[in-house]
N, C-alpha and C positions, 0 to 999 in steps of 0.2 A: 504494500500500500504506500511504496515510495511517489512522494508528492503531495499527499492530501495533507491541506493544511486543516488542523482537528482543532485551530483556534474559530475556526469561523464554523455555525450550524452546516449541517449534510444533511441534504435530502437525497431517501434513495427513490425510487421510482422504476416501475415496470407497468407490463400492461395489465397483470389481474391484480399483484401487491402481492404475492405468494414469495418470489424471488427479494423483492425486495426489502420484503417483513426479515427472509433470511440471511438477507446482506447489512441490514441495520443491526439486527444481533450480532454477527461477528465483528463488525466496527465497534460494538457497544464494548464486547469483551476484550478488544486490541485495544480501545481508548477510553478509560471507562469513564473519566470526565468532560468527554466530547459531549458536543448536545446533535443528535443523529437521531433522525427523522425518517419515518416510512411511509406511502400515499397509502392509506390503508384505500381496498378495493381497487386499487390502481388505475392508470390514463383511463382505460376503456370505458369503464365507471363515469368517467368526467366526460368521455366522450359519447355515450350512448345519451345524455341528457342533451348534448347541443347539437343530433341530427336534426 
């Protein structure tokens, strides 16, 4: 995870929030006072509302 600066909030994101619920946890546990963020229900979710 060389490069992420874990001063500034992470959001992770995918299209259902499945991957990215389990990308926020392993950040969580490699940084544990990062502030790291998941779309819960992911893009699709956001996008099935603005067809």
């Amino acid at each position: 995870m060389q490069g992420l600066d874990v001063e500034k909030p992470i959001v992770c994101y995918c299209t259902t929030g499945k991957r990215s619920k389990e990308a926020a946890m392993m950040l969580k546990e490699a940084y544990p006072h990062a502030q790291v963020y998941s779309l819960k229900r992911g893009i699709q979710h956001l996008m099935d509302g603005q067809a």
